[in-house]
MARDO-240366 format. One record per residue (C-alpha): residue number from 0; residue in three letters; x, y, z. Coordinates in steps of 0.001 Angstrom, whole numbers, plus 524288, in hexadecimal, padded with zeros to 5 digits. Layout:
% MARDO-240366
+------+-------+-------+-------+-------+
: rofi : margu :    px :    py :    pz :
+------+-------+-------+-------+-------+
:  NUM :   ALA :     X :     Y :     Z :
...
+------+-------+-------+-------+-------+
//
This chain:
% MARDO-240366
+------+-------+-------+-------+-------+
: rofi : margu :    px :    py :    pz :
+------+-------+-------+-------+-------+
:    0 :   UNK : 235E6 : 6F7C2 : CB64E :
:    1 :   UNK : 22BB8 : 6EC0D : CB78B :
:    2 :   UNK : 2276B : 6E675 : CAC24 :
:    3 :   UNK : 219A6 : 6E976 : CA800 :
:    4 :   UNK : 20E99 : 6DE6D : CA143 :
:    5 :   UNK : 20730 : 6E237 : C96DE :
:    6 :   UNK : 1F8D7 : 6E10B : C9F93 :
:    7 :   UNK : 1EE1C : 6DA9A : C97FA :
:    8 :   UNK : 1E001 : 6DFC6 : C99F1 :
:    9 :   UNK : 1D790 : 6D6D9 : CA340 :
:   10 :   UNK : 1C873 : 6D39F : C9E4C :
:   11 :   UNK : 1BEBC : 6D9AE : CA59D :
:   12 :   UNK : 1B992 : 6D1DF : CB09E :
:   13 :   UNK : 1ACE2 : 6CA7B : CAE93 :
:   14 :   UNK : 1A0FD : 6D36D : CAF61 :
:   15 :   UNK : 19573 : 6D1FE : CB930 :
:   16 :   UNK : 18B4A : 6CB3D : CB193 :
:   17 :   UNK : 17DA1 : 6D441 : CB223 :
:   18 :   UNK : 17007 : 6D0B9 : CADDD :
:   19 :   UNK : 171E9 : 6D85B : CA15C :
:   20 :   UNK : 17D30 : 6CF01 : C9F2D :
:   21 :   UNK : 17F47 : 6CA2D : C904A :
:   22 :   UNK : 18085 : 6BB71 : C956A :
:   23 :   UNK : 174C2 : 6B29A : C90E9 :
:   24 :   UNK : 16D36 : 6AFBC : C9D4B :
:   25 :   UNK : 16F78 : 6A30B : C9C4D :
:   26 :   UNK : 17E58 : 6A4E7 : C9EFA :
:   27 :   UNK : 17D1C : 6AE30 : CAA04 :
:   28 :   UNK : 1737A : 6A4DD : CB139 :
:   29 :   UNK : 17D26 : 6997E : CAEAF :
:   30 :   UNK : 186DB : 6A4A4 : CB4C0 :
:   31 :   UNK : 17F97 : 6A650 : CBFEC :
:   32 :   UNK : 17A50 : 69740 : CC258 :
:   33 :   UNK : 1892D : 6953B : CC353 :
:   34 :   UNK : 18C87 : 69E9E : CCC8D :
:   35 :   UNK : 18169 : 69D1E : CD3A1 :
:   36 :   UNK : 18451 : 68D61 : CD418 :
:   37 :   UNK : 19476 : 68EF9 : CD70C :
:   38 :   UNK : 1902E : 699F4 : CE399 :
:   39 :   UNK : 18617 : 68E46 : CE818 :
:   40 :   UNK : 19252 : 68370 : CE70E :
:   41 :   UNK : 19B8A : 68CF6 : CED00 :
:   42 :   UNK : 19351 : 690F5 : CF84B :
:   43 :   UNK : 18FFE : 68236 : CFA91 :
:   44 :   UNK : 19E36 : 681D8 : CFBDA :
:   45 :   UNK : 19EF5 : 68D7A : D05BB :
:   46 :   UNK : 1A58E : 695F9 : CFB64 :
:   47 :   UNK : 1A043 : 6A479 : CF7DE :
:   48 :   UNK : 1A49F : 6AB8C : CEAB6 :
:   49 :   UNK : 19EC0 : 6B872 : CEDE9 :
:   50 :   UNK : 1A299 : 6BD25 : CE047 :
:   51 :   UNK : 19AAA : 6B31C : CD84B :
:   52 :   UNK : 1958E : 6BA35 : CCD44 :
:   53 :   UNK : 19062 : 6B8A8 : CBD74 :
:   54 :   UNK : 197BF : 6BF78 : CB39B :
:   55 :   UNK : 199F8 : 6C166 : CA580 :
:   56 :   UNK : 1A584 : 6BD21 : CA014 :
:   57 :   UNK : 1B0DC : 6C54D : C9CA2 :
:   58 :   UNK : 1B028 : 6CB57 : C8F97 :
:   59 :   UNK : 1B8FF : 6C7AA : C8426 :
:   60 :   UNK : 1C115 : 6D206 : C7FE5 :
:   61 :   UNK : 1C4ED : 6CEEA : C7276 :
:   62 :   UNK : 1B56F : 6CCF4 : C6E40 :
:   63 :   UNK : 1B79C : 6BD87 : C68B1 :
:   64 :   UNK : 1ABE4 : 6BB99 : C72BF :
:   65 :   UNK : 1A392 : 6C5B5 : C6CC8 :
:   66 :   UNK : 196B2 : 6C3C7 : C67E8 :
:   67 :   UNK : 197D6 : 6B661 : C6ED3 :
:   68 :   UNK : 18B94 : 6B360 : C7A73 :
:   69 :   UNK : 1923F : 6B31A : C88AD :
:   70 :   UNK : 1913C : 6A502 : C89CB :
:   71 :   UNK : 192FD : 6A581 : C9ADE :
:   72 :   UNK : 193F8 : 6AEAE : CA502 :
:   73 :   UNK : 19E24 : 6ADE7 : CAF7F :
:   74 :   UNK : 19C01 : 6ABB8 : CBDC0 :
:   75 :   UNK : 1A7B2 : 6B234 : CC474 :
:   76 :   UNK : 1AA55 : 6ACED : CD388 :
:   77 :   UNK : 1B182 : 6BA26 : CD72E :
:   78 :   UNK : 1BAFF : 6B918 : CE127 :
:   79 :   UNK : 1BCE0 : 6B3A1 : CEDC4 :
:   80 :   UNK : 1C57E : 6B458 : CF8B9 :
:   81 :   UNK : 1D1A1 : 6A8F2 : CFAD1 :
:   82 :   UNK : 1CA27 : 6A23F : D04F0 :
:   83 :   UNK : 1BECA : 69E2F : CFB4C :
:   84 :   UNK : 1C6D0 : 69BC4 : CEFB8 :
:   85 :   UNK : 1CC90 : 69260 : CF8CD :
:   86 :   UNK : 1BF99 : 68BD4 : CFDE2 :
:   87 :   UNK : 1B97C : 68BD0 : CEF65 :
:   88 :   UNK : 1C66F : 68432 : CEAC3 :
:   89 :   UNK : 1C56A : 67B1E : CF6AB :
:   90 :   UNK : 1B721 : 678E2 : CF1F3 :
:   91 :   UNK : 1BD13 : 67684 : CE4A9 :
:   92 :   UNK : 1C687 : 66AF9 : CE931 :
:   93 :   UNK : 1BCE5 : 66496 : CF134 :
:   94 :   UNK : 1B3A7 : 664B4 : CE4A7 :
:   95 :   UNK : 1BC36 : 65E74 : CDC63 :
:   96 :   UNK : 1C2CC : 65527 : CE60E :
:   97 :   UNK : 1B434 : 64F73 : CE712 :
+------+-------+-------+-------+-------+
//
């Protein structure tokens, strides 16, 4: 018999942010100035997340964050394949060897 773990629920994954998000605008276009800025640096770099996106942050489950303003919104890189996790951390190490 193979001993079984108690499994723990996992928090829903970030949602796609919308233009009837409840972020202040001023958070979502800091969002999306990011992104935008980190796809520029990237592609400089001849790296391409093609998953870049703006979301809302995960929601608290216990309410302590209720009634609280979203203070950011999220920009999620997605994934990418071995080959550019390898060339982004290569772009990494020269960075900070400079």
């Amino acid at each position: 018999m193979t001993p079984t773990t108690p499994t723990t629920p996992k928090p829903p994954l970030p949602r796609r942010t919308s233009r009837s998000s409840a972020l202040p605008p001023d958070k979502m276009k800091e969002a999306v100035e990011a992104r935008d800025a980190l796809a520029a640096a990237l592609t400089g770099a001849g790296i391409q997340l093609p998953a870049m996106d703006v979301r809302t942050p995960w929601p608290l489950t216990d309410d302590s964050d209720a009634g609280r303003d979203t203070r950011y919104a999220l920009v999620h890189l997605g994934v990418c394949s071995a080959p550019v996790a390898l060339a982004l951390a290569a772009v990494i190490v020269d960075g900070t060897a400079r």
